[in-house]
N, C-alpha and C positions, 0 to 999 in steps of 0.2 A: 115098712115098719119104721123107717128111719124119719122118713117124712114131716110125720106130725111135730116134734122139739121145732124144728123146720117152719113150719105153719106158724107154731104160737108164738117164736121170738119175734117173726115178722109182723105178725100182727101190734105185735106189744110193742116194737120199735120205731117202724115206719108204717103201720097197716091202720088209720093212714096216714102218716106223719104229722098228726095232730101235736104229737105232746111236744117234738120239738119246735110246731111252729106254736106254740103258745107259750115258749119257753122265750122264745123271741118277741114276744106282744103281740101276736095272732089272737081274733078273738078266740075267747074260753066258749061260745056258743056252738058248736060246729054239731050240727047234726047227723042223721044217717043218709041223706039224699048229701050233704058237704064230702061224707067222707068216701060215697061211692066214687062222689069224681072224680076226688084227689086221686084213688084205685084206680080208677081208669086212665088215669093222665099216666100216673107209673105203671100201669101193664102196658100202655104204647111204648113210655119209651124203653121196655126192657125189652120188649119186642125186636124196638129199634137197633138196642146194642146186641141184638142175638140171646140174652140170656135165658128166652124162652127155649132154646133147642140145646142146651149147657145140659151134660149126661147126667146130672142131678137133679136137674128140672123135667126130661125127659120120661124118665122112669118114675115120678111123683104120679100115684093117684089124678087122673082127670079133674075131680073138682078140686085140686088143691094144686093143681100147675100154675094158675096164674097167680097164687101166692108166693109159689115158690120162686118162678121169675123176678116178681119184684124183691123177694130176699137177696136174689143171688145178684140184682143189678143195684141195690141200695147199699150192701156189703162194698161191692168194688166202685162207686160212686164215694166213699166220706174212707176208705182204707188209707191212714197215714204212710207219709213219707220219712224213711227215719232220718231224724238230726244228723247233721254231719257235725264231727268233732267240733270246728269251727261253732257251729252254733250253738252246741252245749257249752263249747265256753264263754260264748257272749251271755249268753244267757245267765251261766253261772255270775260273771261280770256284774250283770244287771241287776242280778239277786244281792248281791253281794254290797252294791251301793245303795240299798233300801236297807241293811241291816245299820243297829248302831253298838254300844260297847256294852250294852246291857239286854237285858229281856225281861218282860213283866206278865207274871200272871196274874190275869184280872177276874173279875166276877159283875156283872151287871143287873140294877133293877130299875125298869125304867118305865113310867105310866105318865100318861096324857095327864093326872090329878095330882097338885104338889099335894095339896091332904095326905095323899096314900104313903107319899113319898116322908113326909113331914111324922107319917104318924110309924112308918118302918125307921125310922132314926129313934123316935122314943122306943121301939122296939126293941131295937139294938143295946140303947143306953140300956135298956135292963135285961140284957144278957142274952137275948133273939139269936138266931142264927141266921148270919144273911142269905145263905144258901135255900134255906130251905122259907125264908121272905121272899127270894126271889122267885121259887115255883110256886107261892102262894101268888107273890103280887103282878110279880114283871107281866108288862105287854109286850117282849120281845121272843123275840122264836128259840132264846138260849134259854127261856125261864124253865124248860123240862129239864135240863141239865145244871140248874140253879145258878141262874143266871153267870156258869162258867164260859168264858170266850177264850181260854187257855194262855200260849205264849207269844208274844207280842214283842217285837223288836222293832226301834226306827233312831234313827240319827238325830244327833242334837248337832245345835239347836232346832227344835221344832218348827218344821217349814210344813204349807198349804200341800197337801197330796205327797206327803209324805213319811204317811203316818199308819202306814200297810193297813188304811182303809177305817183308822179313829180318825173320830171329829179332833181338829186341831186341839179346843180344850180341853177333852179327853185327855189328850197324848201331854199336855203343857202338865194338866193336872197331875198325874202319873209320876212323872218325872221328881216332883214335889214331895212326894208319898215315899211311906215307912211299909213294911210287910207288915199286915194284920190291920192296917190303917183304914178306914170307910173315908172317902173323900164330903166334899161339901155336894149339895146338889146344883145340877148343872140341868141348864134350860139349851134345850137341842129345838129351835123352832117350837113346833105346838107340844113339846114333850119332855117331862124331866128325868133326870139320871142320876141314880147315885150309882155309886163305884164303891167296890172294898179292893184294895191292892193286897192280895194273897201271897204273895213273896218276886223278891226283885232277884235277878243273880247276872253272873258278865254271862255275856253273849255266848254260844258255843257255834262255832262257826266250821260244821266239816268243810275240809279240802278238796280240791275238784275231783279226784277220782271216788272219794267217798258221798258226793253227791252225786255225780254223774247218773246213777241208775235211777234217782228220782227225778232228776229234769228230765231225763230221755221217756219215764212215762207221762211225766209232768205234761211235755212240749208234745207228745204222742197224742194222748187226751185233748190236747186243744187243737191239733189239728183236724182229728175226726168231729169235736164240738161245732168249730166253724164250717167245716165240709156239710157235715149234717144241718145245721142253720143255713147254709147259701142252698143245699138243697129243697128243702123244706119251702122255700119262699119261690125258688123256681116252681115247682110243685104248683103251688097255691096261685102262682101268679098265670100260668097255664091251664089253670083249671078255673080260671076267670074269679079267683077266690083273694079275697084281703091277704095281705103278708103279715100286716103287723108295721110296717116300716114305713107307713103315712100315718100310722094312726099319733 
């Protein structure tokens, strides 16, 4: 009875490790003859590490043991190693020299036409809501949440890559800005952007033991990400199948 939950995570996780190796640039095309093989490549090697005779795989339903092998040997293949104090506090460290004395909540609308962008400014002049321009207009993946990007920290003066992932003139522009303020439009390569600056405030900056419980899943989550990605490409590269990582 217990079996099936069993089945389905597997399937939906790594059965067959499609979605993380497409998460890595694996083609999006993979078929039902691609993802048998990948299966079969991970039913050998769970073979291989025994996890086909593990007392939970044993007692699983005959058609649903070789599922459950690769559950139980994909689980202990990408299973993090936890931080040791040392590197929750590098880490903390590291976090910490990307903050600056402030934080800015921002809002974004941004489309490939200045028109659209030209004609949401006269919008605005007469009283529009950017928010709700930006789930009309934005081309960006934040326009459902009107073009909210939330709080935003980074060290002045404004340096290349380190702008917790803004374009430099993003980050320059910001710094310039009042709360309630819409910036100028800003040309990103083939795409323009306008900005509203929603409120500016100092930085709140927890202490290491008050952060500690979020770097430690923080740094948890990224090891099972990469474990799962180096797996995934083993996988593919074994089963005579593209990674992703020529493409």
């Amino acid at each position: 009875m217990k079996t099936r939950p069993l089945i389905v995570s597997a399937c939906m996780l790594f059965c067959p490790l499609t979605s993380v190796s497409r998460a890595q640039g694996a083609p999006a095309g993979d078929d039902a003859a691609t993802h048998a093989r990948i299966e079969a490549v991970l039913w050998r090697r769970a073979q291989a590490a025994g996890d086909d005779r593990s007392p939970t795989v044993t007692t699983a339903a005959d058609d649903a043991r070789h599922r459950a092998a690769i559950e139980a040997y994909v689980a202990r293949q990408i299973t993090p190693v936890e931080p040791t104090d040392d590197a929750l506090r590098a880490r903390y460290q590291d976090v910490l020299s990307g903050l600056g004395d402030e934080e800015y909540h921002l809002r974004m609308l941004l489309h490939r036409d200045r028109e659209v962008i030209d004609g949401a400014l006269r919008q605005l002049a007469a009283g529009a809501d950017f928010a709700a321009l930006a789930r009309l207009h934005s081309q960006a993946p934040s326009a459902a949440r009107g073009g909210d990007l939330g709080w935003v920290s980074f060290p002045l003066p404004v340096r290349e890559g380190c702008t917790q992932g803004l374009p430099r003139e993003v980050a320059e522009q910001l710094t310039r800005m009042v709360a309630g303020e819409v910036g100028d439009p800003i040309r990103l390569g083939g795409v323009w952007l306008l900005m509203k600056l929603e409120d500016r405030r100092s930085a709140d900056v927890p202490d290491f033991e008050r952060a500690r419980p979020v770097l430690r899943r923080l740094m948890l989550i990224e090891q099972m990400q990469q474990k799962a990605a180096a797996l995934s490409a083993a996988v593919r590269l074994d089963a005579g199948l593209p990674t992703g990582a020529a493409q």
